[in-house]
N, C-alpha and C positions, 0 to 999 in steps of 0.2 A: 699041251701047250696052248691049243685054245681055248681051253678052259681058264685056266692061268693067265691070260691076256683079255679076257672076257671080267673078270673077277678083278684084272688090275685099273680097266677101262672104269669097271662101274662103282670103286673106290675110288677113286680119281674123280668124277663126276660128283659122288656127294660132297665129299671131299671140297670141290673147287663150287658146289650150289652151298654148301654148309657156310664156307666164308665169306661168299658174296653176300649173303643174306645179314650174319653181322655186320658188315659195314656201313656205316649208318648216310644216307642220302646228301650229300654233297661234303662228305669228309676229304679231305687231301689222300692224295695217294702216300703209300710209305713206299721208299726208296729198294727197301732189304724186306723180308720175314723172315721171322724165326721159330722153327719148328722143332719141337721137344720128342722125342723119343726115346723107348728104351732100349740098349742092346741086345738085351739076352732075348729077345722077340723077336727073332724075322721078321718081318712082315713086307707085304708089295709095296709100299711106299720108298722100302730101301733100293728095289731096282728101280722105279722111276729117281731118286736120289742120286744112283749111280751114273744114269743117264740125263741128267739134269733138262726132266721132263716136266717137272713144275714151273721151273723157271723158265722155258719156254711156252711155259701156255696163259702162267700169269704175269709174263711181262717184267718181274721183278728179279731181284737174285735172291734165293733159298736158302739162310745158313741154316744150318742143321747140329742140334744141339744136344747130344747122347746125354743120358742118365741112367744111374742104377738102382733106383728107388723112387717109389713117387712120390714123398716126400724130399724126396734134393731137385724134384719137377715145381711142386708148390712152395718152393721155400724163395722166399727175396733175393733180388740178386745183387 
């Protein structure tokens, strides 16, 4: 378990350093984001999802957008 909360922390960290760094110096905040995922992939981001721990650390609300291919991820919406 704390291995697992160690590994979720330090996903969460590049994670929330990965996005800060694209945003480009004095852009507007966005209101929502939206974050693409696949289902058939566990992954730690789906318990912080559960517990809506992104959206309390980035200030914003989190929709979260399932896909089954990554191709229906890079396709137009």
């Amino acid at each position: 378990m704390k291995l697992f909360k160690s590994l979720l922390k330090s996903i969460f960290t590049i994670s929330l350093l990965l996005s800060a760094a694209l945003v480009p110096p004095g852009s507007a905040y966005a209101d929502d984001i939206t974050v693409a995922y696949f289902m058939e992939w566990p992954t730690p981001n789906q318990y912080a999802q559960s517990r809506k721990i992104y959206d309390e650390a980035l200030g914003v609300d989190v929709k979260w957008a399932a896909f089954d291919t990554g191709t229906a991820i890079s396709a137009p919406a």
